[in-house]
N, C-alpha and C positions, 0 to 999 in steps of 0.2 A: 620330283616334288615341285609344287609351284605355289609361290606367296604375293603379296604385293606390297611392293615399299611406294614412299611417299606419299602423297595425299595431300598434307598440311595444304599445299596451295591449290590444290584442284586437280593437280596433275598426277597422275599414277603412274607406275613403272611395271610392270608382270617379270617377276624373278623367277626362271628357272633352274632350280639343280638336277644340272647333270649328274647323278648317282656313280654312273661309269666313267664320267671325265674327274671326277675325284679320285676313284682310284686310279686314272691313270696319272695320276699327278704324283702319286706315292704319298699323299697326305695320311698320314696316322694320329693325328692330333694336335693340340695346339698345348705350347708350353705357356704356362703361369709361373708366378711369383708363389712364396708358402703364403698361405693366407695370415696376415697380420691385421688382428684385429684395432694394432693402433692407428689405421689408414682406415678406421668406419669413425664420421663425424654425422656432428648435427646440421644439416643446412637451411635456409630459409630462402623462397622466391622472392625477388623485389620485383614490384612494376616496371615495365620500360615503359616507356612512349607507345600511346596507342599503334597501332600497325607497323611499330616500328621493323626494319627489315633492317638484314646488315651485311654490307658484299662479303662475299665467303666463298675463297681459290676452292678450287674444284680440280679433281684427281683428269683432266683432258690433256689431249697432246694435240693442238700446243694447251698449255694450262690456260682455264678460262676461270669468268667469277660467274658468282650468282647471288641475286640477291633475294635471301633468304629469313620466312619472319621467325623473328626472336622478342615472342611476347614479356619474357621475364628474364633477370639475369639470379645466377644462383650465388648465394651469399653465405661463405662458409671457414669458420676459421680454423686454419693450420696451426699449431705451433705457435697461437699467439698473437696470429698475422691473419687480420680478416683480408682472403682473397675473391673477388668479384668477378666471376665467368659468366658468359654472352650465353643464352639458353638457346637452340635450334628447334624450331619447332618442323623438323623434317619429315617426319613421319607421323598420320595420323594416330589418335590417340596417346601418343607416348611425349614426352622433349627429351633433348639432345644434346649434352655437353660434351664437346671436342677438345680435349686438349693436349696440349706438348707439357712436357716437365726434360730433367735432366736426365731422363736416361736416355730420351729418345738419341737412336743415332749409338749407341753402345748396345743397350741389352732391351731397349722397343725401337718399333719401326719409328723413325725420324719423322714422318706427317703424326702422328701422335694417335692417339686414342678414345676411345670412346664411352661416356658414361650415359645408358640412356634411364629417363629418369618419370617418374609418373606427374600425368595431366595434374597439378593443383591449381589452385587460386594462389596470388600474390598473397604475402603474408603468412603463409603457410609454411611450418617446417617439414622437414624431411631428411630421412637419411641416407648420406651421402658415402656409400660403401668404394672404396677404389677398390677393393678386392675385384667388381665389380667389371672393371677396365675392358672393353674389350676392345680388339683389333677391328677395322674398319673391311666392310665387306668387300673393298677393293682386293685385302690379300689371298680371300678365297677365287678373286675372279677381276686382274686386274684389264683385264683387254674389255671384259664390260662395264666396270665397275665404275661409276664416277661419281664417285665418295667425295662429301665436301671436306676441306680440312680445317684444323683449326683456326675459329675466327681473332684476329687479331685484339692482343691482350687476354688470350685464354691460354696463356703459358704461369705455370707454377715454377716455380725459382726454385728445386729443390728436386728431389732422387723419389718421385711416386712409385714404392718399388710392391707393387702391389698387382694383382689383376693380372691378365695375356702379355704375355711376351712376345709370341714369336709362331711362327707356323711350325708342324714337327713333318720331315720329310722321311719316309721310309728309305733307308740304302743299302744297296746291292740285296735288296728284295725282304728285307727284315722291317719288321714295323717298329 
């Protein structure tokens, strides 16, 4: 299977899956959270600053940045608490919300997660589903993979228990 990730900046990547280096990994699926419909909100885009870009660590050894544009920030409130995450515009056609919350590092992987989210205009609402969550394509393939992480202040103060967890490994040959 072959797709293409990035674009936003000009630059393209050719993603291949290997079909037979998946099963030899023993990958059988990817575990989730139960879908909790109290983790789907309302969101809205705000403006950022024309062309604004924002450095953003990247999954390299040694780890590097990039500086990556982030047209609109996404504006959505939790529990009360409107919180204000950096949008990625990574990938052509689509944006990008990276973020860490409190499980990472317990029951999600610790560089955090992914919400990708459709092209609007500023001003525009949207829905912001974390059922949604996924895992960042570095854990399918981290020797290629260099997945940016979350940008600085895209961390939720609170247990997003919602969305992918985790990769599921087949063992001692059972799926």
């Amino acid at each position: 299977m072959v797709g293409f990730a990035g674009g936003a900046d000009g630059s393209y990547g050719l993603v291949v899956i290997d079909q037979g280096r998946v099963e030899r990994t023993g990958l059988s699926g990817i575990d989730t959270f139960p879908y909790d419909p109290a983790r789907v909100f309302e969101g809205q885009y705000r403006a950022a600053p024309e062309r604004r870009r924002i450095e953003v660590p990247r999954l390299t050894i040694p780890r590097s940045t990039d500086a990556i544009l982030a047209p609109v920030d996404l504006v959505v409130t939790i529990d009360g608490t409107e919180y204000v995450l950096a949008v990625l515009q990574e990938f052509l056609g689509h944006r990008l919300v990276i973020f860490t919350d409190e499980t990472n590092g317990d029951q999600t992987p610790e560089i955090g997660r992914w919400l990708v989210l459709p092209l609007l205009e500023p001003g525009r609402t949207l829905t912001v589903d974390f059922n949604r969550a996924a895992l960042s394509y570095h854990h399918l393939n981290p020797e290629v993979s260099v997945c940016p992480l979350a940008p600085p202040g895209n961390h939720l103060p609170m247990r997003i228990e919602a969305g992918e967890r985790a990769l599921i490994h087949a063992t001692s040959g059972r799926g």
